[in-house]
N, C-alpha and C positions, 0 to 999 in steps of 0.2 A: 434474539439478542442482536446488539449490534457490535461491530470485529472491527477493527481498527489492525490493520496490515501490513505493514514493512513489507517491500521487496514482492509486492504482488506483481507487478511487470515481468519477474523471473520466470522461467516454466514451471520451477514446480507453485510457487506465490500464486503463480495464476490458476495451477488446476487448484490448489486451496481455497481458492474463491470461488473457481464454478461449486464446488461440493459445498462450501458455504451457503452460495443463493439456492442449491438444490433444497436445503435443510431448513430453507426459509427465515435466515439471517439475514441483515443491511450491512453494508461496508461501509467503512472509511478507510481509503488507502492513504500512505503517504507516500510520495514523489520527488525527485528529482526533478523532473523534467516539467513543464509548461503545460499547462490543464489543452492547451489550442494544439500542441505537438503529442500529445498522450491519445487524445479522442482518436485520433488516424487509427488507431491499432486495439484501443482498448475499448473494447465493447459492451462489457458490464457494466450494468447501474451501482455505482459507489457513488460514495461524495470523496470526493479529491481532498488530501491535503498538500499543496507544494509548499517543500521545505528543499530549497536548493541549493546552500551550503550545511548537513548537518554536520561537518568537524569544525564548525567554526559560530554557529548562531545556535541559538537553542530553539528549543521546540515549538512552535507557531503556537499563542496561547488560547486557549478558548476549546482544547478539538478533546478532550479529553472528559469533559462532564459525560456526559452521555454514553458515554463508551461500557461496554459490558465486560470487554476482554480484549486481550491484546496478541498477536501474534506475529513475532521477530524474525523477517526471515531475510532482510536487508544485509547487505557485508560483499566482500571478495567473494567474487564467483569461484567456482571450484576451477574451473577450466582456464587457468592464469600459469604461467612459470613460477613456481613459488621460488 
């Protein structure tokens, strides 16, 4: 299948993804940050989507055909002064 990923950069986003490619899934993450500033750190094979304001532009078009399943794990971190 291919997973399409919010907030994979997070710790837990991220071990969801190693257990993903273990189970022999493809990613699509989606990002904030700059595909040239993300590779530094991120070392799984995904395809990248950057969407760098999502409370204000909507959803980059096109990333969604192909997608088999979705998993939302993007939002405030827990670790914030609420």
């Amino acid at each position: 299948m291919k997973v399409l990923v919010t907030g994979a950069t997070g710790s837990i986003g991220h071990e969801v993804c190693i257990n993903l490619l273990r189970q022999g899934h493809s990613l699509k993450i989606v990002t904030r940050k700059a595909e040239e500033e993300l590779h530094k750190y991120w070392l799984l094979p995904a395809e990248v989507i950057t969407w760098k304001d999502p409370s204000n532009t909507p959803f980059p078009r096109g990333h969604l055909g192909d997608v088999d399943a979705v998993i939302h794990l993007s939002g405030e971190s827990i670790n914030q002064k609420w």
